[in-house]
PASEBA-1860 file (N, C-alpha, C; in nm, 3 decimals):
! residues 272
1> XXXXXXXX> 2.551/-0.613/0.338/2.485/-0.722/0.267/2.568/-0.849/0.283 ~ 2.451/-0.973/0.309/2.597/-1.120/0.294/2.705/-1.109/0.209 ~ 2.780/-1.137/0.205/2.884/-1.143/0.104/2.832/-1.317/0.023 ~ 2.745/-1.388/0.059/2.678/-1.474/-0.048/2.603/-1.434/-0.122 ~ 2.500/-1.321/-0.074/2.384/-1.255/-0.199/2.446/-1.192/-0.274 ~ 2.581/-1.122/-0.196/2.663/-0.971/-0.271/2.719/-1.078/-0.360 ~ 2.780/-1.178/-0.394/2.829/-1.275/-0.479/2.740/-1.301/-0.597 ~ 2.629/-1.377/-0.522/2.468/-1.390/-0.634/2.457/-1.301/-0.719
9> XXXXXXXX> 2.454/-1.159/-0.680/2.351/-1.082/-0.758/2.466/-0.987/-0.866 ~ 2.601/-1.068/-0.815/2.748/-1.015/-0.940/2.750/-0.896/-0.909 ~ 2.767/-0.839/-0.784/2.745/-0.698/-0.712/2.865/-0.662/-0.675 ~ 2.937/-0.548/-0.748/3.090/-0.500/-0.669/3.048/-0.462/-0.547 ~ 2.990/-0.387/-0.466/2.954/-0.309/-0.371/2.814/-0.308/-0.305 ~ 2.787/-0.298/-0.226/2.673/-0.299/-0.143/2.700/-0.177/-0.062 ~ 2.609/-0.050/-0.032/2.640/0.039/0.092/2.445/0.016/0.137 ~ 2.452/0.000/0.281/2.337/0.020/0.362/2.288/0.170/0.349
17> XXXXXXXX> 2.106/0.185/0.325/2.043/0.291/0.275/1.926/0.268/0.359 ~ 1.883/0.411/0.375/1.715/0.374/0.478/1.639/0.318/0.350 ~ 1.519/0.277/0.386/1.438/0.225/0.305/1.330/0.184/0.339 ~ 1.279/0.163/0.443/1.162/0.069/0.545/1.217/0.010/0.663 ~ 1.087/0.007/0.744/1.143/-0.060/0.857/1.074/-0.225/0.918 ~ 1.056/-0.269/0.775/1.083/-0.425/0.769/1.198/-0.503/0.724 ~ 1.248/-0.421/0.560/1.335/-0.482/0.517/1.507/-0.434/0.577 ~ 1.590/-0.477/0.506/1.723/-0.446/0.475/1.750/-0.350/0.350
25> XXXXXXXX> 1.766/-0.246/0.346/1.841/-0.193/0.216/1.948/-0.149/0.192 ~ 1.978/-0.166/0.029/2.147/-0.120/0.031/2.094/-0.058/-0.102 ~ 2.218/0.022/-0.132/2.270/0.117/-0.294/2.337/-0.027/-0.312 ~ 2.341/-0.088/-0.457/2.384/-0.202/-0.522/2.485/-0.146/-0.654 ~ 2.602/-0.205/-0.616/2.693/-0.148/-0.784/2.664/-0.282/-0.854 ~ 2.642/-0.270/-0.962/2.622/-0.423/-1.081/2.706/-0.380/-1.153 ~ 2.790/-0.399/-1.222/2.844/-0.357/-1.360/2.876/-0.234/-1.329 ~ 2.899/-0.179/-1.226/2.938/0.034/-1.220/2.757/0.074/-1.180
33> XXXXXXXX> 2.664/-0.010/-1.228/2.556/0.105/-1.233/2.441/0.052/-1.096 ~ 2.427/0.173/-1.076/2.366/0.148/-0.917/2.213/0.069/-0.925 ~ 2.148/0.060/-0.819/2.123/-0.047/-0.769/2.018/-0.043/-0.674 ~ 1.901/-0.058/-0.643/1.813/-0.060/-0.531/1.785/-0.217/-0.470 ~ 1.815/-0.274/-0.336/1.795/-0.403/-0.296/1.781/-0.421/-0.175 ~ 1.615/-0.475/-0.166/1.592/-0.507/-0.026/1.637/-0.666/0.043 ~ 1.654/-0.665/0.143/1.690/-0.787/0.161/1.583/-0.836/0.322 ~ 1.536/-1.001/0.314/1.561/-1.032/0.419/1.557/-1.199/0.452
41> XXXXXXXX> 1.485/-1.236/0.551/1.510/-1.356/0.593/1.453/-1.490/0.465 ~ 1.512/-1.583/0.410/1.448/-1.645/0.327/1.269/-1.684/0.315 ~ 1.235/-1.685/0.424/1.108/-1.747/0.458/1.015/-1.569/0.419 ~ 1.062/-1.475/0.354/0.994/-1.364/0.342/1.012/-1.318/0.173 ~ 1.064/-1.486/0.114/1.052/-1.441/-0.069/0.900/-1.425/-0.109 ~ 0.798/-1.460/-0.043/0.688/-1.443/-0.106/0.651/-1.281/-0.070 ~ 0.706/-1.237/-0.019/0.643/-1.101/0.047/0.718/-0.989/-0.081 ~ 0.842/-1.031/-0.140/0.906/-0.989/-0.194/0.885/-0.989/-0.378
49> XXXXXXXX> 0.830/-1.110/-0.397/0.760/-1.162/-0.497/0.601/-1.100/-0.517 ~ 0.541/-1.081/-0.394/0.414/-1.007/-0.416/0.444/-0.820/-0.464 ~ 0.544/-0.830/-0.430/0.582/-0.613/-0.439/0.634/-0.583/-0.531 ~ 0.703/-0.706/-0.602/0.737/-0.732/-0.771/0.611/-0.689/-0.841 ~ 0.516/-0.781/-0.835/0.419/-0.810/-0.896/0.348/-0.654/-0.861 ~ 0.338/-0.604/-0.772/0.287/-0.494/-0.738/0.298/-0.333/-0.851 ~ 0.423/-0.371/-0.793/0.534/-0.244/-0.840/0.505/-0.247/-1.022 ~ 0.493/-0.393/-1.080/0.443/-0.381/-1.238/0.317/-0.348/-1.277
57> XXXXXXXX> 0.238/-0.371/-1.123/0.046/-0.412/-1.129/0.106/-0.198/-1.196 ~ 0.140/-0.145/-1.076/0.117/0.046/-1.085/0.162/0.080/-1.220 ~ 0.302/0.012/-1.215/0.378/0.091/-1.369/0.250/0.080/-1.499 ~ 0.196/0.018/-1.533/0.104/-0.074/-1.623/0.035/0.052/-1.698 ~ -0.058/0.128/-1.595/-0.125/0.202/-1.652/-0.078/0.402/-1.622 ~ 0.034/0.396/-1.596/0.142/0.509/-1.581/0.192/0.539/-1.553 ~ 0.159/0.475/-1.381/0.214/0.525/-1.243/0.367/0.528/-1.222 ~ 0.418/0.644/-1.200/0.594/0.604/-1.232/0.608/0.550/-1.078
65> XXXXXXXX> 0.686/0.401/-1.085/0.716/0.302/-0.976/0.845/0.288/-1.003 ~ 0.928/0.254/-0.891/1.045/0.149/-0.974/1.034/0.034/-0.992 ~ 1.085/-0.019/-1.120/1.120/-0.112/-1.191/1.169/-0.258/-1.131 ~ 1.099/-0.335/-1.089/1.148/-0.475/-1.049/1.245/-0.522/-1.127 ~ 1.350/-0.546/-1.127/1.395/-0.635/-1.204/1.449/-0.772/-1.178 ~ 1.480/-0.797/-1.025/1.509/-0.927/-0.987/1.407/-1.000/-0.842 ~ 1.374/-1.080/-0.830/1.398/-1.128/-0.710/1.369/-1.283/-0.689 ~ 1.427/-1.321/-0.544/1.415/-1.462/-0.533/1.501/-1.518/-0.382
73> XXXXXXXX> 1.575/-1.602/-0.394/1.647/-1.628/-0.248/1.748/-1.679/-0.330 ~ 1.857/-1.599/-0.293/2.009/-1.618/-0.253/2.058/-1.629/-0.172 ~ 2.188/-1.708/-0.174/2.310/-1.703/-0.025/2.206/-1.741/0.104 ~ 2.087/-1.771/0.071/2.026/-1.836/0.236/1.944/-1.695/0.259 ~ 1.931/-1.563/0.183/1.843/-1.468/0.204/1.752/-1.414/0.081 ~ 1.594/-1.392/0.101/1.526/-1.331/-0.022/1.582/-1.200/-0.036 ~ 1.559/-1.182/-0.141/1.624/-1.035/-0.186/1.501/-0.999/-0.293 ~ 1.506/-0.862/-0.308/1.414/-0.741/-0.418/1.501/-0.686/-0.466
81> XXXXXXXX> 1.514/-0.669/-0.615/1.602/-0.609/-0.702/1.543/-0.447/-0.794 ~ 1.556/-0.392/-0.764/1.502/-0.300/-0.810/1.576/-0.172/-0.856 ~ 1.541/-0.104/-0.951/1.620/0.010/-1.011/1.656/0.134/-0.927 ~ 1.707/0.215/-0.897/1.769/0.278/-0.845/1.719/0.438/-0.864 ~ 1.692/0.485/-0.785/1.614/0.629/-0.812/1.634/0.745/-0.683 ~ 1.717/0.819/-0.713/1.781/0.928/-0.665/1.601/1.001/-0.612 ~ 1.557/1.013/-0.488/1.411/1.122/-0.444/1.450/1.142/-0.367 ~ 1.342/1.233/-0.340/1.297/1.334/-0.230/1.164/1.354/-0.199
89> XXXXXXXX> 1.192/1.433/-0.069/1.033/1.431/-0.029/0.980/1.499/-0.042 ~ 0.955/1.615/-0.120/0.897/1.698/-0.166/0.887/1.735/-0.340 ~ 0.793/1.711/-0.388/0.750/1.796/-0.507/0.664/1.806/-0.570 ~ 0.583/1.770/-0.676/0.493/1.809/-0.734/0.333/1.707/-0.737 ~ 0.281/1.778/-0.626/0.127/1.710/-0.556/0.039/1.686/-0.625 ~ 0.006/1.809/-0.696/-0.074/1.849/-0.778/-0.081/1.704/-0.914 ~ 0.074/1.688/-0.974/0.083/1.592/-1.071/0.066/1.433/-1.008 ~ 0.105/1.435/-0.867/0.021/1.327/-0.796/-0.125/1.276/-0.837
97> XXXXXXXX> -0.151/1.412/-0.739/-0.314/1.420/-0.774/-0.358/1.318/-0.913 ~ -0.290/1.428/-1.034/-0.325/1.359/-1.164/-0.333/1.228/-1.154 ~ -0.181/1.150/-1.138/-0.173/1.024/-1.166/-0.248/0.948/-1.127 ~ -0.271/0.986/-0.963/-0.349/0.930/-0.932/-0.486/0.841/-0.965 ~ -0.531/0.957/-1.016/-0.705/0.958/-1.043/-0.687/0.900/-1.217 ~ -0.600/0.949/-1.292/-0.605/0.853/-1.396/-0.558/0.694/-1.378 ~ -0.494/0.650/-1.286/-0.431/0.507/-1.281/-0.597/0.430/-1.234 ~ -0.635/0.497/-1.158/-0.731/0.439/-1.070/-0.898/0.444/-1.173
105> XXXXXXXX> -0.873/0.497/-1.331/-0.942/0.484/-1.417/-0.934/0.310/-1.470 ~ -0.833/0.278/-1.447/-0.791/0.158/-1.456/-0.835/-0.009/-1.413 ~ -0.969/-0.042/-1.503/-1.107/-0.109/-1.439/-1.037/-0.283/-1.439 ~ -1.146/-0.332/-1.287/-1.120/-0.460/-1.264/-1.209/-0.554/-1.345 ~ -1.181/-0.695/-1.346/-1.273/-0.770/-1.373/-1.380/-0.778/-1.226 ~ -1.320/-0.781/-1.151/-1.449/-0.798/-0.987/-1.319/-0.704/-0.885 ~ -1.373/-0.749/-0.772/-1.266/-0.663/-0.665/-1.229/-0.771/-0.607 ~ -1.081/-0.768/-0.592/-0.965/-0.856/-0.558/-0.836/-0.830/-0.632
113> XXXXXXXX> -0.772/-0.972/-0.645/-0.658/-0.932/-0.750/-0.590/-1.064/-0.785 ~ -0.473/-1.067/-0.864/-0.457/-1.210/-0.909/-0.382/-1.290/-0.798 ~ -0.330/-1.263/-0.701/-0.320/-1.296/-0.610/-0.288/-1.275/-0.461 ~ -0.291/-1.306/-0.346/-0.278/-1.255/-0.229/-0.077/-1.200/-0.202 ~ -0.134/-1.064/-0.114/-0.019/-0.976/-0.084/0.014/-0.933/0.027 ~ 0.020/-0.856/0.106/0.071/-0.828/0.216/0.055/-0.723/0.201 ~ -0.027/-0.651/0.363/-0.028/-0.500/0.400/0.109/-0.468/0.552 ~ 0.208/-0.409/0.465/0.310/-0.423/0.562/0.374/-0.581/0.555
121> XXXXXXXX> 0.377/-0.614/0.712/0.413/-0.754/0.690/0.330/-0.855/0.708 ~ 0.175/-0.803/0.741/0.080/-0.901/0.736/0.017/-0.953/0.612 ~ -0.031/-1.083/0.583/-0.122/-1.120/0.458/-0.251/-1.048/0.470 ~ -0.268/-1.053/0.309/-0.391/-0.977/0.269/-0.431/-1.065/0.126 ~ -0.587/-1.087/0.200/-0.622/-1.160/0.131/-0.727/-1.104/-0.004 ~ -0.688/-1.160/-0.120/-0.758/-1.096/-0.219/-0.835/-1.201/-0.321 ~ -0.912/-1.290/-0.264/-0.938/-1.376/-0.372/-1.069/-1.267/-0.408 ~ -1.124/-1.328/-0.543/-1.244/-1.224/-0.629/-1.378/-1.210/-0.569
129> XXXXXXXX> -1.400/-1.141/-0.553/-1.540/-1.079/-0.524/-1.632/-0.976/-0.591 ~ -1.776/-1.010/-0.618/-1.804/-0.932/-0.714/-1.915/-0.861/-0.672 ~ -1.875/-0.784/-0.503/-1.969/-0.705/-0.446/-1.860/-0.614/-0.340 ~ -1.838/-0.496/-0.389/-1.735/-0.471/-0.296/-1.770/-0.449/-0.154 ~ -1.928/-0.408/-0.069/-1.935/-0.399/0.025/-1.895/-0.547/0.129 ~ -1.894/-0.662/0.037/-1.874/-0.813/0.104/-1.718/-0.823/0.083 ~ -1.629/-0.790/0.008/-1.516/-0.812/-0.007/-1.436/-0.735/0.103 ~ -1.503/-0.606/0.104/-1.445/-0.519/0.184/-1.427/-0.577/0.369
137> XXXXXXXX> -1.542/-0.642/0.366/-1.596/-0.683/0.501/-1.527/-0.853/0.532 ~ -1.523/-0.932/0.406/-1.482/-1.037/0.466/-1.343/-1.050/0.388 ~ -1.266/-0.975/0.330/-1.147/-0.996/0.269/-1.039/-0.892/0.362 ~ -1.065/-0.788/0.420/-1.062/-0.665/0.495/-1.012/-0.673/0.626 ~ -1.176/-0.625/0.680/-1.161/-0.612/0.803/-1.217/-0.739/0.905 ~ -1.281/-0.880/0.868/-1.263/-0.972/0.917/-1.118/-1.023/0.930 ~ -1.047/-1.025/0.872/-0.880/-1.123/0.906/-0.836/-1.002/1.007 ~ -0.891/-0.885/1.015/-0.774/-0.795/1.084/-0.858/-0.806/1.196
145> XXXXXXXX> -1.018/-0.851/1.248/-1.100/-0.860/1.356/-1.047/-0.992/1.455 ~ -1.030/-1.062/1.367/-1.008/-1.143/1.382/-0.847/-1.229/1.503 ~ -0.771/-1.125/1.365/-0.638/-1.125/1.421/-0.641/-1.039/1.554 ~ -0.661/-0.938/1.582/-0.693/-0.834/1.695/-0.733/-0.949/1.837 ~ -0.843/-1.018/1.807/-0.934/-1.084/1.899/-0.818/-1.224/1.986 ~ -0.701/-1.247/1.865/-0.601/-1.331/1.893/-0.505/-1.293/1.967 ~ -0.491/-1.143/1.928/-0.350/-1.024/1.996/-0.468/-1.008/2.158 ~ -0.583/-1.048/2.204/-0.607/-0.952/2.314/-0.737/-0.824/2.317
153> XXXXXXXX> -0.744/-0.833/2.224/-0.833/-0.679/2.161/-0.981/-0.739/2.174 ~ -1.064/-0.709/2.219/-1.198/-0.735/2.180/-1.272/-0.614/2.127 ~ -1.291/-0.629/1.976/-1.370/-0.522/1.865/-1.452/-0.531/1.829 ~ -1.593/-0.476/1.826/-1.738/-0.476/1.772/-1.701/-0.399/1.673 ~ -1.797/-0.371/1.553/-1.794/-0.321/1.412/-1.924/-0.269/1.459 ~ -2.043/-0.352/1.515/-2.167/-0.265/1.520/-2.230/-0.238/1.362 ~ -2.271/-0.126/1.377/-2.316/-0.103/1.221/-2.242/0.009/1.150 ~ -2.087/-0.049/1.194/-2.024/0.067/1.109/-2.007/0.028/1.019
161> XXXXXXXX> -2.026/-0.122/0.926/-2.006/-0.147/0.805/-2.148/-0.104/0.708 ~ -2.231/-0.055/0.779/-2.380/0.007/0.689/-2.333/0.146/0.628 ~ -2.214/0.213/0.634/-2.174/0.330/0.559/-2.122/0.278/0.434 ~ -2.131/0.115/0.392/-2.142/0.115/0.254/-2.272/0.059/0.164 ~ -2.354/0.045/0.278/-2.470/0.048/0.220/-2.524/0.116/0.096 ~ -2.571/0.050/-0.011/-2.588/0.178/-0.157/-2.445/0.214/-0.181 ~ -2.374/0.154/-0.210/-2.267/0.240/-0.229/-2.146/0.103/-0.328 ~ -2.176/0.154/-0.475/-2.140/0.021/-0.580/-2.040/0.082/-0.639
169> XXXXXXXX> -1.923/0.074/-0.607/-1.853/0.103/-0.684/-1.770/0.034/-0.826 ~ -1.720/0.102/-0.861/-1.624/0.034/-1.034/-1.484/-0.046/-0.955 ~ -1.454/-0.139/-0.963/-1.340/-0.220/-0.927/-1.215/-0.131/-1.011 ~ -1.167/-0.027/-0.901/-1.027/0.017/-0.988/-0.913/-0.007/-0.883 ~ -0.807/-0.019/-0.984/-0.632/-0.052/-0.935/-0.620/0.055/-0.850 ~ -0.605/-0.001/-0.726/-0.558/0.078/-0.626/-0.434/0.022/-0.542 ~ -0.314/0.184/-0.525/-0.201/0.112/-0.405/-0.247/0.033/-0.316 ~ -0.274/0.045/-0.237/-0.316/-0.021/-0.128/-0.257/0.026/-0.017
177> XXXXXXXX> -0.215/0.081/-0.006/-0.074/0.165/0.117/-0.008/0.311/0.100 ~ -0.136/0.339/0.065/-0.076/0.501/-0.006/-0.078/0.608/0.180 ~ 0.021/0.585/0.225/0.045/0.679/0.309/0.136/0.752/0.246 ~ 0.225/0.887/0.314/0.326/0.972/0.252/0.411/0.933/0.274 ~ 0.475/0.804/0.322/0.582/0.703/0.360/0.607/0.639/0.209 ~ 0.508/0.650/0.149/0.549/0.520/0.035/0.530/0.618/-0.065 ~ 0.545/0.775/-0.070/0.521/0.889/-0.207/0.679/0.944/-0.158 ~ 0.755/0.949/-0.289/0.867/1.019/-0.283/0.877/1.127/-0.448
185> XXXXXXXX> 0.944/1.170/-0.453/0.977/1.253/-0.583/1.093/1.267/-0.698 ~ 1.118/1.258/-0.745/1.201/1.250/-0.825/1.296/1.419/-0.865 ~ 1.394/1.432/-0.876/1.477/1.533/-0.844/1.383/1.665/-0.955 ~ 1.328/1.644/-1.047/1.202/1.730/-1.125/1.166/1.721/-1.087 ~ 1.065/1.660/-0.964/0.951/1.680/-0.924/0.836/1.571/-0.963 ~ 0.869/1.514/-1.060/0.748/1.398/-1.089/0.751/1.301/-0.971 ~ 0.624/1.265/-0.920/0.607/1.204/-0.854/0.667/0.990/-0.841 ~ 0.660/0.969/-0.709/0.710/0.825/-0.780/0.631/0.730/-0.638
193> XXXXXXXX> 0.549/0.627/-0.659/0.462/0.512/-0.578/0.602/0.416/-0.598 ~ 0.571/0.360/-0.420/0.683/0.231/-0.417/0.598/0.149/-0.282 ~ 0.630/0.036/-0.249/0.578/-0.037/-0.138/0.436/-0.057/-0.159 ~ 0.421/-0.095/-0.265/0.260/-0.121/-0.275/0.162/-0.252/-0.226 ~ 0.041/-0.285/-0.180/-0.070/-0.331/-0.165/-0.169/-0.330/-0.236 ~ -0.162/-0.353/-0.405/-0.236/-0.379/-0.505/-0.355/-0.444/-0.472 ~ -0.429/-0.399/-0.520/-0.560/-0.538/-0.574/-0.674/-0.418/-0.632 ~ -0.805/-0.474/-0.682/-0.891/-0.389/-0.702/-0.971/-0.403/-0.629
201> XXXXXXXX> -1.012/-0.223/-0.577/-1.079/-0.244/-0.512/-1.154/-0.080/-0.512 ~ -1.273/-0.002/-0.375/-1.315/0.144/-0.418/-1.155/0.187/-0.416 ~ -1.169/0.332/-0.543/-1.085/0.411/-0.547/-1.065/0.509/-0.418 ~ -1.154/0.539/-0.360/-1.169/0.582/-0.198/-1.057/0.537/-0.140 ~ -1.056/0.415/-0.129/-0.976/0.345/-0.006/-0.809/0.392/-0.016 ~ -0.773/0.437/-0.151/-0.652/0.551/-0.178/-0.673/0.662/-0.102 ~ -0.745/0.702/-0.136/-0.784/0.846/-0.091/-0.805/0.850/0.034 ~ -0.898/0.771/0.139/-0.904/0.732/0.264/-0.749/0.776/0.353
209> XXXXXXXX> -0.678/0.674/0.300/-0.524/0.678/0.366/-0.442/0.748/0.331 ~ -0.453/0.877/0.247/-0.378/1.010/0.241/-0.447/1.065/0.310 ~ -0.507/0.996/0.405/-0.542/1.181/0.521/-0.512/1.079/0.649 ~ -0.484/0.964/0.622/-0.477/0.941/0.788/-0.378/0.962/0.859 ~ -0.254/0.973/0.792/-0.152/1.054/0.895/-0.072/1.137/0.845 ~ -0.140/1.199/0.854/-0.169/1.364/0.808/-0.160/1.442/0.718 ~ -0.200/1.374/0.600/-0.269/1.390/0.523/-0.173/1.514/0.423 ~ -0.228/1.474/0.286/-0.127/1.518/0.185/-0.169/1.673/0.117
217> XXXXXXXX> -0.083/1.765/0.042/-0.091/1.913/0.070/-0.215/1.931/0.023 ~ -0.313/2.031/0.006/-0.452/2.088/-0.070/-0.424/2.008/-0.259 ~ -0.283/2.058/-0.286/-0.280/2.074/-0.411/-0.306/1.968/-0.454 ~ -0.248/1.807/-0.418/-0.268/1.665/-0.422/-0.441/1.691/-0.469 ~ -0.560/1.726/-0.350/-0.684/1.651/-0.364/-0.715/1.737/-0.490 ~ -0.711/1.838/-0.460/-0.760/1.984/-0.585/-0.753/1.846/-0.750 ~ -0.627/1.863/-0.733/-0.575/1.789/-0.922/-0.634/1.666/-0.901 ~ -0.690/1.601/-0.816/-0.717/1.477/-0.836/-0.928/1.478/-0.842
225> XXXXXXXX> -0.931/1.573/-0.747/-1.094/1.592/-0.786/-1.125/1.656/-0.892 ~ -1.035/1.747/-0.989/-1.043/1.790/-1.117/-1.057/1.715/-1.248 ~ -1.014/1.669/-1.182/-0.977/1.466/-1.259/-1.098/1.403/-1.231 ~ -1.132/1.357/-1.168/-1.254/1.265/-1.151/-1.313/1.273/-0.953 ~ -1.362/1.347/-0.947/-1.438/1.436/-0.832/-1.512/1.281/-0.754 ~ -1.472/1.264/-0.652/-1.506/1.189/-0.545/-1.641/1.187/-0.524 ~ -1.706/1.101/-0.477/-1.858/1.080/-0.472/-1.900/1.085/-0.354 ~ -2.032/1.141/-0.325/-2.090/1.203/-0.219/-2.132/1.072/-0.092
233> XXXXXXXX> -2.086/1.099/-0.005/-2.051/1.013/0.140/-1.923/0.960/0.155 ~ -1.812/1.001/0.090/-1.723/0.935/0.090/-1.629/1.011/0.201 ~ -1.729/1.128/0.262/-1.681/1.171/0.418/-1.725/1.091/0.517 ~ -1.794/0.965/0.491/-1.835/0.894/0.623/-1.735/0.778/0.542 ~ -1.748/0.758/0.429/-1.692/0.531/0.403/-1.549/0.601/0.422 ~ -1.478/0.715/0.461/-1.311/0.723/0.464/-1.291/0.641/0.619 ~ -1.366/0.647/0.707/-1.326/0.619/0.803/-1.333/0.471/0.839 ~ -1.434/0.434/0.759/-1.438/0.227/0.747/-1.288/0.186/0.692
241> XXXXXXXX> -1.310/0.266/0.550/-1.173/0.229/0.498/-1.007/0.274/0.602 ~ -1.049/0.359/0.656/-0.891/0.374/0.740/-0.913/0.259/0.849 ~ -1.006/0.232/0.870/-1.033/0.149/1.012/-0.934/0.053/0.983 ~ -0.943/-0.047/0.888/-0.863/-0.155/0.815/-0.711/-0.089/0.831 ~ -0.668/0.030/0.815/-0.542/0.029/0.852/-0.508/0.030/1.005 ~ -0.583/0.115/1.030/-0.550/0.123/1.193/-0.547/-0.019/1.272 ~ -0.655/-0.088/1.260/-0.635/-0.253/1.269/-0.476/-0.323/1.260 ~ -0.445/-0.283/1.120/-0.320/-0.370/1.083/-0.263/-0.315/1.180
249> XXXXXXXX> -0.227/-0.162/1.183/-0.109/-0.128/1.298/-0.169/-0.177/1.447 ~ -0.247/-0.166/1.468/-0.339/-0.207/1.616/-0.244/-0.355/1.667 ~ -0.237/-0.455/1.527/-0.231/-0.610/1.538/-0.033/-0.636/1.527 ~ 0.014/-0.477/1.416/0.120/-0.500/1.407/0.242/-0.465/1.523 ~ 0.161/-0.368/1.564/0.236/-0.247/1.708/0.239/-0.210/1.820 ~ 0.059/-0.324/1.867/0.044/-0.278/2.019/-0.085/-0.216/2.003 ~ -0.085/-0.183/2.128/-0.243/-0.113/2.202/-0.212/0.051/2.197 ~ -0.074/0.084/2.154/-0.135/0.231/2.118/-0.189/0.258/2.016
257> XXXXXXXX> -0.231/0.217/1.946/-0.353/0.241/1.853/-0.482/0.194/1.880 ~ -0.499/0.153/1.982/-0.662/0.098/2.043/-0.680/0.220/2.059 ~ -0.639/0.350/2.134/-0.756/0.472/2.112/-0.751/0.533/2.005 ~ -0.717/0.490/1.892/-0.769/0.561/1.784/-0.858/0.456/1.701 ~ -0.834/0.339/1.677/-0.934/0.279/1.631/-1.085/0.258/1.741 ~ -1.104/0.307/1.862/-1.234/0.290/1.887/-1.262/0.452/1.872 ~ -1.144/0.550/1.876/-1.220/0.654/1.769/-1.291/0.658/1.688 ~ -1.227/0.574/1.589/-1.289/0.594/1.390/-1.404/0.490/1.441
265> XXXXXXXX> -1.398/0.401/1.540/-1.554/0.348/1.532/-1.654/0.430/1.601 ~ -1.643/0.528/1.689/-1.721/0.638/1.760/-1.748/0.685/1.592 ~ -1.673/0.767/1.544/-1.700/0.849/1.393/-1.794/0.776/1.309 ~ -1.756/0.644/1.254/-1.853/0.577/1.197/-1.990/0.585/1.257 ~ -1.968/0.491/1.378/-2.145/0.491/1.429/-2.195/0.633/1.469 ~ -2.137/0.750/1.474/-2.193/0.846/1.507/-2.268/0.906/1.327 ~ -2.230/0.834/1.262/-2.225/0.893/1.095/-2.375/0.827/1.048 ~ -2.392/0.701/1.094/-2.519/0.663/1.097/-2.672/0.697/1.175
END
């Protein structure tokens, strides 16, 4: 860590920790007591400031997250301050499941959120909308069509956005980035959400992206459809909704993901 932020943030110690592979992380000593802190280039405090806001959007209605407690730009770098939590990658799915499906009971005023965030390191735009098949389409997967068409990519949608045709859902709090990258566990086993992409939006679009790379144990869906049981076609709208990720990586990583996103568009239009 700089030895200007390590100054800022009244930090005896800094040791480098995996954590993502956008930011910087370290274990942080404050006062003796440890420490979670991402770091990076100043021009990336808003990205850091949106995962604040995130990380409180989940805690709110149960979801165990860690705890924001600082951030801003020091020493010439943004930094994320956050509490410190000993996991692992394995434990209890099933109580996933739960949380899941109760957080996501958790109703919007429209679908959006209070303000725009970032999927990964791209913007994501969330101003309000009070039709989710239009939000989905022009808040979504237009900026990522878009962006694609700028990277090189030329993408038709066709009528794969008619798999939300009839299909109205309740504006609930959703991660936004729920792959098994961003689910860790806590040394009991309670589950713990970090790296989030808040806004409201279908509860699907959670659920969508626990199966897209490769997808989380039986016990996860079991406790979570026990809870509030998924609604019928939501084996065809999973693949609109993953499309939007595959995009981001498509725009973030290259053309090896061009044969899987004109996959999920074969799947879609074959669904119609």
């Amino acid at each position: 860590m700089p030895p200007a932020l390590l100054a800022a943030l009244g930090a005896e110690r800094a040791t480098p920790v995996a954590g993502g592979c956008i930011h910087r992380c370290y274990r942080v000593l404050i006062g003796g007591v440890p420490h979670f802190a991402k770091v990076n280039d100043a021009r990336l405090a808003d990205a850091f400031a949106a995962e604040a806001d995130g990380l409180e959007a989940l805690r709110a209605p149960g979801i165990r997250a860690p705890q924001p407690l600082r951030h801003g730009v020091a020493g010439g770098h943004a930094f994320l301050l956050l509490e410190f939590l000993e996991l692992e990658d394995q434990g209890d799915f099933a109580a996933l499941g739960r949380m899941l499906a109760v957080a996501h009971r958790s109703a919007g005023p429209a679908f959006g959120w209070r303000r725009d965030n970032y999927i990964g390191s791209t913007p994501q735009a969330n101003a309000w909308c009070e039709e989710w098949s239009t939000f989905f389409r022009e808040r979504r997967l237009a900026p990522q069509l878009a962006l694609a068409r700028k990277n090189g990519f030329r993408l038709e949608l066709g009528r794969a956005e008619e798999v939300l045709n009839d299909h109205h859902p309740q504006p609930a709090l959703v991660h936004g980035d729920l792959w098994s990258g961003n689910v860790a566990f806590l040394t009991d086993g309670e589950p713990v959400l970090f790296d989030p992409a808040v806004y409201y939006g279908d509860r699907e679009a959670d659920l969508a992206m626990t199966e897209l790379f490769g997808g989380f144990p039986a016990a996860f869906y079991a406790a979570y459809n026990a809870v509030d049981p998924l609604e019928r076609g939501y084996e065809k709208r999973k693949h609109l909704y993953n499309l939007y990720h595959l995009l981001n990586h498509l725009n973030l990583f290259g053309g090896g993901y061009l044969a899987q996103v004109r996959s999920t568009l074969r799947l879609l239009l074959d669904a119609l």
